[in-house]
VOTIBA-803157 format. One record per residue: x, y, z of N, C-alpha, C in turn. Coordinates in steps of 0.001 Angstrom, whole numbers. Layout:
# VOTIBA-803157
    n_c1    n_c2    n_c3   ca_c1   ca_c2   ca_c3    c_c1    c_c2    c_c3
       X       Y       Z       X       Y       Z       X       Y       Z
...
//
This chain:
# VOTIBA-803157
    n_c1    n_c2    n_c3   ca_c1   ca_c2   ca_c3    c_c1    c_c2    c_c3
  -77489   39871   30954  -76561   38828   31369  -76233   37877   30211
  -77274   37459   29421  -77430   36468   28028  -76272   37074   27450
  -76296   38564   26949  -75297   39342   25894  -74037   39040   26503
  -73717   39277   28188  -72734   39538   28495  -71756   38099   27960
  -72481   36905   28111  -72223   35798   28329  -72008   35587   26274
  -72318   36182   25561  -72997   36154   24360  -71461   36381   23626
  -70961   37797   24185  -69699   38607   23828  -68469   37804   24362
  -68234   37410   25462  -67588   36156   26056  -67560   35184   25281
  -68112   34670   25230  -67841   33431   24100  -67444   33896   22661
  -68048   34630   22385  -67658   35185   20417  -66183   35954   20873
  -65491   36710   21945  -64067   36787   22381  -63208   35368   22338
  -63877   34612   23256  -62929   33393   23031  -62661   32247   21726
  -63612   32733   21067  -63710   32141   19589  -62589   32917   18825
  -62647   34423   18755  -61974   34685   18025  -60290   34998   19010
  -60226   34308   19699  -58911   34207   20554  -57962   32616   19699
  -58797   31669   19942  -58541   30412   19352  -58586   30653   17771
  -59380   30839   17223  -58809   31189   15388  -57453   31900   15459
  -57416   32753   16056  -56103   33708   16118  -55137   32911   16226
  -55165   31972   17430  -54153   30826   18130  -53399   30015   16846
  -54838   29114   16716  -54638   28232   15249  -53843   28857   14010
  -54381   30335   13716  -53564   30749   12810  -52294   31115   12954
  -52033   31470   13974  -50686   31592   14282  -49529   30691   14632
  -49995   29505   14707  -50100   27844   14640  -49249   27564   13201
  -50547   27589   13019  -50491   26806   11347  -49638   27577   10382
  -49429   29064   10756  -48263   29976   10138  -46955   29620   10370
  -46729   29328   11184  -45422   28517   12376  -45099   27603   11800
  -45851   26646   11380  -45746   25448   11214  -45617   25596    9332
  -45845   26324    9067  -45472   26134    7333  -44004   27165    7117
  -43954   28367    8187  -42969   28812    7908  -41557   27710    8253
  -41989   26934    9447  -40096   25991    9962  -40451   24916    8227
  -41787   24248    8227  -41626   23344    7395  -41125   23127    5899
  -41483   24960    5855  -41286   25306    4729  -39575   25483    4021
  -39164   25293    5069  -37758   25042    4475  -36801   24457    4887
  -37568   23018    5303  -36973   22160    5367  -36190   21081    4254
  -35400   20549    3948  -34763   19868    3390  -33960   18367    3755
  -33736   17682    2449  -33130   16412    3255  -31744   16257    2719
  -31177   15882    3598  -29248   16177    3493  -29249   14962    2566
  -27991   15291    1024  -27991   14038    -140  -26820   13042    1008
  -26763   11675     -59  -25333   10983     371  -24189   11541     309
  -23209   12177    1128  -21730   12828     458  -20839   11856     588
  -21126   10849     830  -20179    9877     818  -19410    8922    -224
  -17811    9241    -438  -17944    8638   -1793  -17844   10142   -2891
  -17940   10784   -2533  -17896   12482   -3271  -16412   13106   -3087
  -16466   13823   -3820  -15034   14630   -3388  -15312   15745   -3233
  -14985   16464   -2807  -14850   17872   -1602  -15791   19212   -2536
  -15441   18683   -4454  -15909   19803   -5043  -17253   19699   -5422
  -17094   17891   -5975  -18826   17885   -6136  -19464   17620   -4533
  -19291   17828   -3662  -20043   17436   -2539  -20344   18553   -2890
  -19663   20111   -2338  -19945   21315   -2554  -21090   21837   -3476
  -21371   21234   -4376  -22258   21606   -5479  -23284   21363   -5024
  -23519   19691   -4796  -24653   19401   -4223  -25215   19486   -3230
  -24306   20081   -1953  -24736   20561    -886  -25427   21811   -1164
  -24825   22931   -2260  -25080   24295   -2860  -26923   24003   -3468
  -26928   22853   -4157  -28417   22318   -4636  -29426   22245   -3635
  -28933   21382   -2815  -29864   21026   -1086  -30194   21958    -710
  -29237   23059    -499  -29661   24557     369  -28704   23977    2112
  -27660   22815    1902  -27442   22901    2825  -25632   23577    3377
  -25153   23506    4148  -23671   23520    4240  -22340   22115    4417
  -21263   22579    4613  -20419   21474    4890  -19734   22021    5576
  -19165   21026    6854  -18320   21581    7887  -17085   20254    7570
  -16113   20339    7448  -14593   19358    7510  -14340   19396    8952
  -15235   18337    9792  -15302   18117   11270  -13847   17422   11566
  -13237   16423   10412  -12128   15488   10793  -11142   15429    9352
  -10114   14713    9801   -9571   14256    8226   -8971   12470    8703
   -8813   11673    7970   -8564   10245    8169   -7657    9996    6634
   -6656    9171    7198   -6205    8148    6087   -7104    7198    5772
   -6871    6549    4518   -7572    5543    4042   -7081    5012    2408
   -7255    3911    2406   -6715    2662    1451   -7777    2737     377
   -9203    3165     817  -10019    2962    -691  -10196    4486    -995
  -10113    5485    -594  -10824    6812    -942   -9684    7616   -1374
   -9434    8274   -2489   -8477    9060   -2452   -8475   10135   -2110
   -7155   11168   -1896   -7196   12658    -731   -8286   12943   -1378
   -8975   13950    -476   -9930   14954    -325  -11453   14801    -964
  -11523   12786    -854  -12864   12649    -739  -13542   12274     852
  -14826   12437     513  -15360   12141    1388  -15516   10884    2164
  -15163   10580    3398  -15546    9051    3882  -16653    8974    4946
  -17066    9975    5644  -18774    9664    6222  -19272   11076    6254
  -20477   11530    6700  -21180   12577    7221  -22325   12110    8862
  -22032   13573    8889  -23301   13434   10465  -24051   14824    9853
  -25158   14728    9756  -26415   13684    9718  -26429   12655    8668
  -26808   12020    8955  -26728   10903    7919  -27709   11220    6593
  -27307   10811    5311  -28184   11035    3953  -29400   10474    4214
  -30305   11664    3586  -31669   11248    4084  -32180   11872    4956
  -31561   12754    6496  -32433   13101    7069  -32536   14142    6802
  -34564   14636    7446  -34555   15955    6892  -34105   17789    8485
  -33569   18243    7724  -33119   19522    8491  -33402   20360    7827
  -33305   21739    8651  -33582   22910    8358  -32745   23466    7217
  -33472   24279    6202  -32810   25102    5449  -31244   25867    6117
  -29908   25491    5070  -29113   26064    5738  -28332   25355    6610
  -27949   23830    7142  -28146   23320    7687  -26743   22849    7562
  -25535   23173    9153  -24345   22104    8424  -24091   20644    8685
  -23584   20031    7395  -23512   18835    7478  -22304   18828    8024
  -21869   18005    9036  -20654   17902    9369  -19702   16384    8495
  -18546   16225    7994  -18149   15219    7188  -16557   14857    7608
  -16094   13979    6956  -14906   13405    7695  -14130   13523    6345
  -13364   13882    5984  -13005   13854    4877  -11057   12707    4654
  -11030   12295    3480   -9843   11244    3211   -8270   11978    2972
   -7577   11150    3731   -6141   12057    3685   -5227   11034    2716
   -6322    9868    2133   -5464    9015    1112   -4667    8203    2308
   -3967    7163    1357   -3159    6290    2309   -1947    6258    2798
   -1681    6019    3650    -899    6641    4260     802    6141    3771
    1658    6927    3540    2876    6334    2713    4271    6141    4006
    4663    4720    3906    5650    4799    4703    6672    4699    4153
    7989    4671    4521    9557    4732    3894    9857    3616    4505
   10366    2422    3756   10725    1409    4287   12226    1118    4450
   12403     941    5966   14093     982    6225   14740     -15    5452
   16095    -155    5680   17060    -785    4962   17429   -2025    6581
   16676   -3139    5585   16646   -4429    6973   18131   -5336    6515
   18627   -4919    5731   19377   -5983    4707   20275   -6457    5870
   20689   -7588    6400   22113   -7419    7032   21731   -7655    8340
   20530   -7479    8915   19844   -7787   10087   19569   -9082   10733
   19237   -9214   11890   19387  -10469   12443   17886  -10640   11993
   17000  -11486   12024   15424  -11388   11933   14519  -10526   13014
   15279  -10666   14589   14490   -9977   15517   14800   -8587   15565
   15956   -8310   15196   16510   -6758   14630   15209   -6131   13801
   15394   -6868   12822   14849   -6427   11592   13182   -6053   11801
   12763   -7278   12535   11379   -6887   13182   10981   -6124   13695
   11769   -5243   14712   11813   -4317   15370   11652   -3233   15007
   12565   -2847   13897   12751   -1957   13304   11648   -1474   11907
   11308   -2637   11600   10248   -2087   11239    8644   -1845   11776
    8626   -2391   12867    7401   -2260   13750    7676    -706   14367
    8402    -189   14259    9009    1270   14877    8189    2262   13826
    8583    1714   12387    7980    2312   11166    6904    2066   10841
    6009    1556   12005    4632     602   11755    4377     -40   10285
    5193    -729   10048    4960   -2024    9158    5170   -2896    9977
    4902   -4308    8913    4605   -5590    9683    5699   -6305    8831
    5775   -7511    9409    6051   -8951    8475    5363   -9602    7946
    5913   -9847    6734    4976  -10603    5791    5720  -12022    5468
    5711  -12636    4567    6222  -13735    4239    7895  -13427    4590
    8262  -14688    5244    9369  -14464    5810   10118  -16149    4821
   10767  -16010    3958   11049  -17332    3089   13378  -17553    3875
   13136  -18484    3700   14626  -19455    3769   15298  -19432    2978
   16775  -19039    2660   17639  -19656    1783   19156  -19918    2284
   19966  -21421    2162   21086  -21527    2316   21759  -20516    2103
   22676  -20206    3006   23509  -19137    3077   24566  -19500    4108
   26110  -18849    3695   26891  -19100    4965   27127  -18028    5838
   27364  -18182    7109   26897  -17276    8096   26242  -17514    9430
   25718  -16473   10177   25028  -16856   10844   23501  -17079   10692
   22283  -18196   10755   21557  -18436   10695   20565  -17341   10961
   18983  -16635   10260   18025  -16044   10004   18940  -14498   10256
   19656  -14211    9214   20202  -13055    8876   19410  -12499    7617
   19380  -11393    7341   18356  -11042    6284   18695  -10945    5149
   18364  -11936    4140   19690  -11411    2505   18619  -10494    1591
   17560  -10308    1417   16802   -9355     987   15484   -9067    1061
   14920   -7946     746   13867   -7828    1294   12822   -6987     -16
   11395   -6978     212   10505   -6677    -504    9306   -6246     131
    9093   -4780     429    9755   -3553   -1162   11020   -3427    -670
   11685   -2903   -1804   13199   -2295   -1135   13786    -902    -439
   14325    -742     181   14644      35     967   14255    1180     224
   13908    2707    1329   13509    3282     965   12403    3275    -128
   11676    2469    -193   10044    2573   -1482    9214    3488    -336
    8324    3919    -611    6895    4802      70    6157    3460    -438
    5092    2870     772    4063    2101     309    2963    2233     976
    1806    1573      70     433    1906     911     270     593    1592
     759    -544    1840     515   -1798    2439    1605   -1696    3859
    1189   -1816    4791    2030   -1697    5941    3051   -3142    6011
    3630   -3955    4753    3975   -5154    5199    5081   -5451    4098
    6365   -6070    4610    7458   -6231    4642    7712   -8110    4620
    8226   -8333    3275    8741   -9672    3145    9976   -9392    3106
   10297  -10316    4051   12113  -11021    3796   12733  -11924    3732
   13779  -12086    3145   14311  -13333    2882   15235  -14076    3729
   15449  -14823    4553   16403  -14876    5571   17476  -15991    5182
   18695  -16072    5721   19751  -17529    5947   19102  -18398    6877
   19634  -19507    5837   19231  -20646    6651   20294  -21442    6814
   21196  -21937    7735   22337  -22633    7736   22176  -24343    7176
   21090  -24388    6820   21009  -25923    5772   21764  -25701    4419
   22765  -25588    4403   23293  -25916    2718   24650  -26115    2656
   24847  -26943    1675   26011  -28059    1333   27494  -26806    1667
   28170  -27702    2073   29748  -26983    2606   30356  -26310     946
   30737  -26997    -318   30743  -26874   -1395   30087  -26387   -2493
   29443  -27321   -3007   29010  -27513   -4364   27193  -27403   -3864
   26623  -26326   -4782   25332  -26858   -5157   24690  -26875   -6503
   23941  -27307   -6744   22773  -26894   -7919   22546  -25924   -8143
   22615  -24812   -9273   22547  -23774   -9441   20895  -23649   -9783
   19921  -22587   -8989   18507  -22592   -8824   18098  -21490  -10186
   16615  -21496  -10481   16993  -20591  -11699   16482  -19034  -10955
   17002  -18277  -11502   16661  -17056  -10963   16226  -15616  -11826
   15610  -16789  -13026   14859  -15469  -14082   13844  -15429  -13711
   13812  -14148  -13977   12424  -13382  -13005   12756  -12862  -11722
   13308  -13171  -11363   13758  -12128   -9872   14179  -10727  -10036
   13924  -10071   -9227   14290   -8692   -9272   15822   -8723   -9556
   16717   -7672  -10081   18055   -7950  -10308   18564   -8083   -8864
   17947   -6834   -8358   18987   -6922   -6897   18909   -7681   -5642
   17377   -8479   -5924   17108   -9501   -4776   18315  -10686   -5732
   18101  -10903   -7007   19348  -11958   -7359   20797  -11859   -7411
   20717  -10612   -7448   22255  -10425   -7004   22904  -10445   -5639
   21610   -9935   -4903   22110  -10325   -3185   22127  -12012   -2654
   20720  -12808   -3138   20945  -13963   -3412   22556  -14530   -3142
   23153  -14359   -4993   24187  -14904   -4796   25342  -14536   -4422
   25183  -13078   -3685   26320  -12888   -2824   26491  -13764   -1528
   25455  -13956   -1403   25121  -14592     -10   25624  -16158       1
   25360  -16865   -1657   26188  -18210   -1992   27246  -18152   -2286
   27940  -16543   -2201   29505  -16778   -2589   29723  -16293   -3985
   28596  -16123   -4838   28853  -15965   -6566   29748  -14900   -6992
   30458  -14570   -7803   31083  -13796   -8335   29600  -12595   -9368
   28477  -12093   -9235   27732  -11257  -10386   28244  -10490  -11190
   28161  -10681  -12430   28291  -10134  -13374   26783   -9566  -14131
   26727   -8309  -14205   25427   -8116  -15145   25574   -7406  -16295
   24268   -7554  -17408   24442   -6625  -18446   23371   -6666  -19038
   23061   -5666  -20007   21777   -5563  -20648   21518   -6094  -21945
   22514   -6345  -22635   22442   -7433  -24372   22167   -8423  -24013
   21831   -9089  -24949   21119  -10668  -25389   22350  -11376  -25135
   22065  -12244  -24653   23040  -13503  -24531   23250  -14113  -26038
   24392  -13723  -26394   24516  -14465  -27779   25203  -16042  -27937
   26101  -15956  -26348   27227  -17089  -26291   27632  -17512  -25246
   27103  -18488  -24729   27675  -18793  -23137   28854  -18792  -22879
   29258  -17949  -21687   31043  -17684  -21398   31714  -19300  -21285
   33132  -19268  -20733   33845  -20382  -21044   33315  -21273  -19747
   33200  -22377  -20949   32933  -23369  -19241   33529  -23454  -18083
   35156  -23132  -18365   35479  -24069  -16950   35805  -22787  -15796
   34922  -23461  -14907   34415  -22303  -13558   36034  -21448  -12648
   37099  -21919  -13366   38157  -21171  -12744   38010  -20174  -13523
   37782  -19249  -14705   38419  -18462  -15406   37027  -18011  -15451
   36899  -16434  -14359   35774  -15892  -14168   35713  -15015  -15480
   34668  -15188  -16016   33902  -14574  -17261   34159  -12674  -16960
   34931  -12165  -18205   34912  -10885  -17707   33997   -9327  -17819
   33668   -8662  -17459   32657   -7940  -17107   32724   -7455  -18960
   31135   -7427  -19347   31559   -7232  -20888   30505   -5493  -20847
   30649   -4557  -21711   30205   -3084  -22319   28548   -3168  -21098
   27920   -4073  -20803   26946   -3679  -20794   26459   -3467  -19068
   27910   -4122  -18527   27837   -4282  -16649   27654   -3233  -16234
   26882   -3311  -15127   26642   -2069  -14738   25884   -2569  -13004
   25578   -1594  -12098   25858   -1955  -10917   23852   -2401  -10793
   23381   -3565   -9351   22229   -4012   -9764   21396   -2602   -9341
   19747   -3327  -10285   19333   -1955  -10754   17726   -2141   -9626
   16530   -1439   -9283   15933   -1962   -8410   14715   -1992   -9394
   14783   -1623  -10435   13792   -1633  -11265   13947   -2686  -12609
   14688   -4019  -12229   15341   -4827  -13932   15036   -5604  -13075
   14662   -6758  -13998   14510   -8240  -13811   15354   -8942  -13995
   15378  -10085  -14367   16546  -11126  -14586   15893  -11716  -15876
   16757  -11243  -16796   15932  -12050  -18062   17052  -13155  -19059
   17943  -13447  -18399   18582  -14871  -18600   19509  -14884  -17912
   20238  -15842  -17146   21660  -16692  -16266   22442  -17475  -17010
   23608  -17269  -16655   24569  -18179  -16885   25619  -18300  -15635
   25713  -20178  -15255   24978  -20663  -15682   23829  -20977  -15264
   23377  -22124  -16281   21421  -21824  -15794   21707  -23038  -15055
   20061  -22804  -14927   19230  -23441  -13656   19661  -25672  -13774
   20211  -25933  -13225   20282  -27348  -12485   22155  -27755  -12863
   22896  -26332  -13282   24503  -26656  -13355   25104  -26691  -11987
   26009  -27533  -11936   26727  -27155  -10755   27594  -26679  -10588
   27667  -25394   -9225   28461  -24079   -9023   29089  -24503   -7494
   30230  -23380   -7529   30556  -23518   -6383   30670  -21937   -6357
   31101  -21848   -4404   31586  -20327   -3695   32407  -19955   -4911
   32793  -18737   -4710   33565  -18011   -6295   33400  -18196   -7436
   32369  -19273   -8104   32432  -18841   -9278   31761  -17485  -10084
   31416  -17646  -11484   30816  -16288  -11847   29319  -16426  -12057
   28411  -15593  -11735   27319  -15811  -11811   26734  -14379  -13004
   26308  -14935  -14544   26154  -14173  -15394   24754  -14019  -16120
   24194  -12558  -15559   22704  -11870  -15301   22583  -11126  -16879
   21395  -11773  -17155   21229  -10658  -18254   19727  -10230  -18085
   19592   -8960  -17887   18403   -8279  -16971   18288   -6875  -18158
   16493   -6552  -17626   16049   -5234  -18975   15255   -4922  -17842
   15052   -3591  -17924   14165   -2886  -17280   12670   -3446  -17305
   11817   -3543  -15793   10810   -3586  -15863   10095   -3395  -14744
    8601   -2817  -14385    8075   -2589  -13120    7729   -4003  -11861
    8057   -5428  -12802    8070   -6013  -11977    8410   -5943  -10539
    7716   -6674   -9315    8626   -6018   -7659    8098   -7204   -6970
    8620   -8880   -7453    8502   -9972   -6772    9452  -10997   -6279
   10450  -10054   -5626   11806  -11253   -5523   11225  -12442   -4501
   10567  -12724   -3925   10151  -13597   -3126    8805  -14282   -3578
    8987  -15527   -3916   10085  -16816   -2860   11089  -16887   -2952
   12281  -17046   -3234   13408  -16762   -3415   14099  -18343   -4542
   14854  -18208   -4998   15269  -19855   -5364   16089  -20399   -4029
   15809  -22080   -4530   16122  -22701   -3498   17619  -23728   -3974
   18944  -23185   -3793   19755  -24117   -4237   19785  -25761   -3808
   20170  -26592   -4254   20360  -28040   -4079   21341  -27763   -3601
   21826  -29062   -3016   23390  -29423   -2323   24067  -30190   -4008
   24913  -30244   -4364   25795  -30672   -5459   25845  -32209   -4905
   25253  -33385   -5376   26041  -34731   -5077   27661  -34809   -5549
   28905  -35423   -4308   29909  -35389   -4889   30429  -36341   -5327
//
């Protein structure tokens, strides 16, 4: 009976070693190739690839998103998060950047303000600085706008310049308008009535003073440009002009793109 009881027990001994070892085999084979997923965030699609190729793990392109800081075809998150550890082989799933998103900005010129709003909330842009200038007409009509029609931009937002029915029946102060984009200053003073004249030479000689005898278009006129500045007027800034006279631009190419604030004419004391 002792033996029987003897063999019984030395069976169940070597039942449990067996167990354990088959245990502890288990347990080094999953552990054994385990790994921890790197940061892909902030990577682009080729070096993620590499270093996923290093890890021993995979990549799955679960999503794609626009975005303002990441350019196309980097990475902007992962699931699992960097750091945890998974199995050899293992896909990371990631969201990857479609860059920002480019809109075409309509042509508001000519618009009432609530028009204009509209129409670009259609194009999901916004309003941005919305500035005043005397003009004759009907009151918050749009005399120009920034960016200009048709630009692609990554900022969803739209400044314009509107009429304001505050300004003198006649005569005002001529405002200075170097530095303005050519064609926000040339719409400007269509809007006061000016006669524009533009050109690209140096001002060597201010045209004839007296404001009946409009200054005539000289070799260098040419129609406004969306890429020139305003790099001298005639006349300049604090003469007094009226509706029809000539307003004379001398503008050079440049990436400048800030027509707003706009100038602000005076009323002319008479």
């Amino acid at each position: 009976m002792k033996r029987f009881f003897r063999v019984m027990l030395l069976g169940l001994e070597m039942v449990a070693v067996m167990l354990l070892s088959a245990a502890i085999t288990l347990r080094i084979a999953l552990h054994g190739h385990e790994v921890k997923i790197p940061d892909f965030s902030g990577m682009s699609m080729a070096d993620a690839s590499h270093a996923a190729l290093r890890a021993g793990v995979g990549l799955h392109i679960e999503d794609r998103f626009y975005s303002t800081t990441e350019p196309v075809g980097w990475i902007l998150s992962q699931t699992p998060a960097a750091g945890t550890t998974v199995r050899h082989g293992w896909q990371v799933r990631v969201t990857v950047s479609l860059g920002p998103q480019q809109v075409t900005v309509p042509n508001v010129v000519g618009q009432p303000v609530q028009e204009a709003s509209s129409n670009l909330r259609r194009t999901r842009l916004e309003l941005g600085t919305l500035a005043h200038l005397g003009a004759p007409g009907d009151p918050d009509m749009t005399l120009a706008q920034t960016p200009q029609p048709n630009a692609g931009v990554d900022q969803p937002v739209v400044n314009l310049l509107l009429s304001s029915p505050t300004r003198a029946a006649k005569g005002f102060v001529m405002p200075s308008v170097v530095g303005m984009k050519e064609i926000a200053a040339s719409q400007w003073a269509a809007g006061m009535g000016l006669k524009v004249v533009t050109r690209t030479t140096e001002i060597s000689a201010p045209p004839p003073a007296d404001p009946e005898q409009p200054a005539p278009a000289r070799a260098g006129s040419k129609a406004a440009s969306s890429d020139s500045v305003v790099a001298a007027q005639w006349p300049e800034s604090g003469f007094k002009a009226s509706p029809g006279d000539v307003l004379l631009l001398t503008v050079e190419p440049s990436a400048a793109s800030s027509p707003l604030p706009a100038p602000s004419a005076s009323p002319s004391p008479e």
